[in-house]
Legacy VTK file of the C-alpha trace (Angstrom):
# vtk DataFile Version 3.0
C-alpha trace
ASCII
DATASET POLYDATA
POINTS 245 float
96.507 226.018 -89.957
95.335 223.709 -87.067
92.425 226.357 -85.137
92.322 223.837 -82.003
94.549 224.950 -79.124
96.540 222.347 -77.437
99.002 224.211 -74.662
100.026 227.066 -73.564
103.490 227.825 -72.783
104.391 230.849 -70.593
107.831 232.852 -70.421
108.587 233.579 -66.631
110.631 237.424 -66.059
107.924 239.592 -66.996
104.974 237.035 -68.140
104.778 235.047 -64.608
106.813 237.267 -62.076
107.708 240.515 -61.848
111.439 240.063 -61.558
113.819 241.964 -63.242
114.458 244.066 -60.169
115.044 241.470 -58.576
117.811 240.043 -61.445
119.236 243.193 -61.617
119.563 243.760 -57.738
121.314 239.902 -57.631
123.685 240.619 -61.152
124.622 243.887 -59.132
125.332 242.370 -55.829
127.006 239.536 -57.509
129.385 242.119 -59.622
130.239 244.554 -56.663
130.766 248.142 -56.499
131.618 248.842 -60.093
128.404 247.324 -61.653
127.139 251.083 -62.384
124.614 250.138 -64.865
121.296 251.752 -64.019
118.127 249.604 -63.738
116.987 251.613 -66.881
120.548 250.406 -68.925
119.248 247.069 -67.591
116.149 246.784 -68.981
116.957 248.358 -72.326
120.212 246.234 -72.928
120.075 243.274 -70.329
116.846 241.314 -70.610
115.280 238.923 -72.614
118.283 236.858 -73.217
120.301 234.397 -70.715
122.132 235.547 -67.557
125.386 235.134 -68.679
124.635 237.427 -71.743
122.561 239.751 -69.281
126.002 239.927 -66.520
128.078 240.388 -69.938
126.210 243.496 -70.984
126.513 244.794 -67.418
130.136 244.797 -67.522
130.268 246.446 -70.589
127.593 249.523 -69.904
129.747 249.880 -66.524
133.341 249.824 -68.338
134.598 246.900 -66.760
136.916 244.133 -67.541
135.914 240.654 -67.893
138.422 237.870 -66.356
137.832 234.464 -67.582
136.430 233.366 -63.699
134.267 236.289 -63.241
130.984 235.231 -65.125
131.449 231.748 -63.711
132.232 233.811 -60.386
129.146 235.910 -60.553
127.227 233.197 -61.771
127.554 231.602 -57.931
127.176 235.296 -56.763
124.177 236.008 -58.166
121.967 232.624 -57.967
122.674 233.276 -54.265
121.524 236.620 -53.934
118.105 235.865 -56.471
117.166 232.989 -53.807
117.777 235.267 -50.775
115.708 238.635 -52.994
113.269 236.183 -54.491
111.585 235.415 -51.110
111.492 239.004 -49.950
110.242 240.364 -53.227
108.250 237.865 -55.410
105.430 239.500 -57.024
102.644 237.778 -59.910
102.236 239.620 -62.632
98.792 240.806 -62.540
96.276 238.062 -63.452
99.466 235.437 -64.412
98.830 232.911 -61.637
94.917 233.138 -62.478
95.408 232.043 -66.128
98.059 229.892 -65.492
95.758 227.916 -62.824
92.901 228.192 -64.930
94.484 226.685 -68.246
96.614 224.268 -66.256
92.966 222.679 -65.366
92.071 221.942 -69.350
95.648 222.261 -70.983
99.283 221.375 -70.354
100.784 224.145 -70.052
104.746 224.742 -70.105
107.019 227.348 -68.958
109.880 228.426 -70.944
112.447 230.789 -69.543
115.849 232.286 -69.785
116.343 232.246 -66.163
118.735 229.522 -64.893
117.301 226.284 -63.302
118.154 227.343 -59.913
116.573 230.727 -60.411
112.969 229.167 -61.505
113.377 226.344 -58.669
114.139 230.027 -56.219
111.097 231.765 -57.668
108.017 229.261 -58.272
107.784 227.903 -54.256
107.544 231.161 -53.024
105.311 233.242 -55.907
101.712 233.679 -54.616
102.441 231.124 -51.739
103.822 228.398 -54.347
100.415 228.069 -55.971
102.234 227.546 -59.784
104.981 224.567 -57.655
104.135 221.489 -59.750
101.478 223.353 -62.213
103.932 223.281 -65.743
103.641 220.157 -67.504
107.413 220.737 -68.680
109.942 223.894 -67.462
113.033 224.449 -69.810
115.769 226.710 -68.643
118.530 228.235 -70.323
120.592 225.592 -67.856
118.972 222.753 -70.076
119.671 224.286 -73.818
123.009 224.646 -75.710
121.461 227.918 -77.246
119.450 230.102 -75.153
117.005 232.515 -76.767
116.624 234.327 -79.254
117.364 230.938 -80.331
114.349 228.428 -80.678
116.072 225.276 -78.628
114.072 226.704 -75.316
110.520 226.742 -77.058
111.233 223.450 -79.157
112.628 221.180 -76.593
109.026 222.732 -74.369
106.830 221.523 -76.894
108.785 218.595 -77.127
107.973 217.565 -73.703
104.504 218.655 -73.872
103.981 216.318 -76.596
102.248 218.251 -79.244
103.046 220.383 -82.979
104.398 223.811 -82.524
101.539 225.263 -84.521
99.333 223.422 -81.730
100.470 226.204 -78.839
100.439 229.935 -77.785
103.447 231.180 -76.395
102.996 234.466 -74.051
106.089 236.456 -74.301
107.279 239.775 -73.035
110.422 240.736 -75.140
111.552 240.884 -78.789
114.423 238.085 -77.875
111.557 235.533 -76.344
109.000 236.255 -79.167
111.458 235.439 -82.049
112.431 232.215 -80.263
109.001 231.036 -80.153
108.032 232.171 -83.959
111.252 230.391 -84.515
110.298 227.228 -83.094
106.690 227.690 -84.551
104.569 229.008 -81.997
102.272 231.351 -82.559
102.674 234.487 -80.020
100.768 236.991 -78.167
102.642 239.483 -76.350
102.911 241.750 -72.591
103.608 244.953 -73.065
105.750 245.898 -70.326
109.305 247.757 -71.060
109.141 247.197 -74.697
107.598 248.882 -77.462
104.122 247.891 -79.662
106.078 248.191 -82.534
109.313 246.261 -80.984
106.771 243.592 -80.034
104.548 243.597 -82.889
107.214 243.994 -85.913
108.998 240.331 -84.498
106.035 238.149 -85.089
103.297 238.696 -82.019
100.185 238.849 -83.261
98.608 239.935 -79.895
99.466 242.570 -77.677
97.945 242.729 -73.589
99.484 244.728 -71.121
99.048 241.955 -68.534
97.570 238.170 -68.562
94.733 239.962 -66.667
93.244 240.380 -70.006
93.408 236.861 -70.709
90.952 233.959 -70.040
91.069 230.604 -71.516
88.200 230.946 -73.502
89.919 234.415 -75.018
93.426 232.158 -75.836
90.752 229.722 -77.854
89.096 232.245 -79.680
92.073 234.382 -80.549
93.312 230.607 -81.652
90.732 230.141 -84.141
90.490 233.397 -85.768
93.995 234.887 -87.078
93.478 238.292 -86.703
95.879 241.331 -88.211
98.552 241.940 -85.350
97.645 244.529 -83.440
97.056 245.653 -79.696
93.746 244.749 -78.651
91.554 246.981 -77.369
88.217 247.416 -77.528
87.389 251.312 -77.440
86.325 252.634 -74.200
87.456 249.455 -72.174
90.504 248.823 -71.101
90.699 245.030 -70.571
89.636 243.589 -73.744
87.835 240.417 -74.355
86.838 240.724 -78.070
87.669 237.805 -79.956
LINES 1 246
245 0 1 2 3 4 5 6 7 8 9 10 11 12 13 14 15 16 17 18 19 20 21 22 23 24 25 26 27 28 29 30 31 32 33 34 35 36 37 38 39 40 41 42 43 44 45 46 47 48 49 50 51 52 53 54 55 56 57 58 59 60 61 62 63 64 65 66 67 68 69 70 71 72 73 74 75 76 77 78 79 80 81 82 83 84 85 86 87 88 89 90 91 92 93 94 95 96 97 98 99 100 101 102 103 104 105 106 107 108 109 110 111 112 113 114 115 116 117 118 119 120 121 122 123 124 125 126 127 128 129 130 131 132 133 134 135 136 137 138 139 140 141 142 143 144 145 146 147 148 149 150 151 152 153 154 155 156 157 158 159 160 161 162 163 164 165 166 167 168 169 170 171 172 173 174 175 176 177 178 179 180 181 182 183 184 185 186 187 188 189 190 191 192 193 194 195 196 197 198 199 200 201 202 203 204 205 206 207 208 209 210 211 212 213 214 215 216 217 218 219 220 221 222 223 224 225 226 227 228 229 230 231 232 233 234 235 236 237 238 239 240 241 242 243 244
């Protein structure tokens, strides 16, 4: 296994941005009165895939029928409605700009999402005053891939750009759906806890677990590099913000 750490690519909804209230406040604007689905349905059944799967899903927890216009329909809807919510309620996860600013300075570092072109275009001038606007080395949407993830297209066309080996990069990854896709495409993966599970995380390939990229540094990323440890959350007893290697 190659212990030198070459990039760093980030997932966006969850990793970056705190914005699935935001997606699910657009996807429900976008589908009108009889999206019923409750931000909890959401979360549980919604995320971590693309938003046509994640507007599908919707209609289905809130028992309605699909015509063959609506998705493209809502589509318009709802890229409309995530520009306009974006700006009023973009929020960093806590310490993601930080680490993404402070690798960015040694390491390309890439940014693979689900989130439609437009939607990541929406989001990144107006998160933390557009600090992260120019910052990825390469951004892959599902707009750009035949097969969104779980599939590995997103994560391998990333690294592709970046010019390096899949085995070179840590992917940071908040959902089951995101970490297979980079395991797939041979990243190795830490994961943020956040509406999922240890065990949903940890039993799909991370080998990490933070609860935000607070707990993060890039000197932590190279260590953790070098020395495969048994997956596991890390903590370090009586601290809650970990920096053991």
């Amino acid at each position: 296994m190659n212990s030198q750490l070459k990039a760093v690519v980030f997932d966006m909804d969850g990793v970056v941005i705190d914005s699935e209230f935001t997606h699910y406040s657009a996807i429900c604007e976008a589908m009108g009165e009889e999206a019923t689905a409750t931000f909890e349905q959401f979360l549980e059944h919604c995320t971590g895939r693309d938003e046509v799967y994640a507007m599908s899903r919707m209609a289905e927890l809130s028992a309605m029928n699909i015509a063959p216009d609506d998705l493209p329909k809502w589509g318009e809807r709802k890229g409309k409605a995530y520009a306009r919510l974006v700006g009023e309620q973009a929020r960093p996860i806590p310490g993601s700009v930080e680490l993404v600013l402070s690798v960015a300075k040694e390491l390309p570092v890439g940014l693979a999402t689900g989130s439609r072109r437009h939607d990541v275009e929406s989001a990144l001038p107006v998160l933390s005053g557009g600090v992260l606007n120019g910052v990825f080395s390469s951004i892959v949407t599902s707009s750009e891939v035949e097969a969104p993830k779980p599939h590995p297209q997103t994560y391998m066309e990333v690294v592709k750009q970046l010019k390096v080996q899949p085995m070179e990069c840590w992917a940071i990854e908040d959902s089951p759906n995101g970490i297979m896709s980079a395991k797939a495409a041979g990243l190795r993966v830490i994961g943020v806890l956040g509406t999922n599970q240890e065990a949903d995380l940890l039993g799909v390939g991370a080998e990490r677990l933070v609860t935000d990229l607070s707990e993060l540094s890039l000197p932590i990323l190279r260590r953790w590099f070098i020395r495969k440890k048994n997956r596991s959350r890390n903590r370090s007893a009586g601290n809650s913000k970990s920096t053991c290697c």
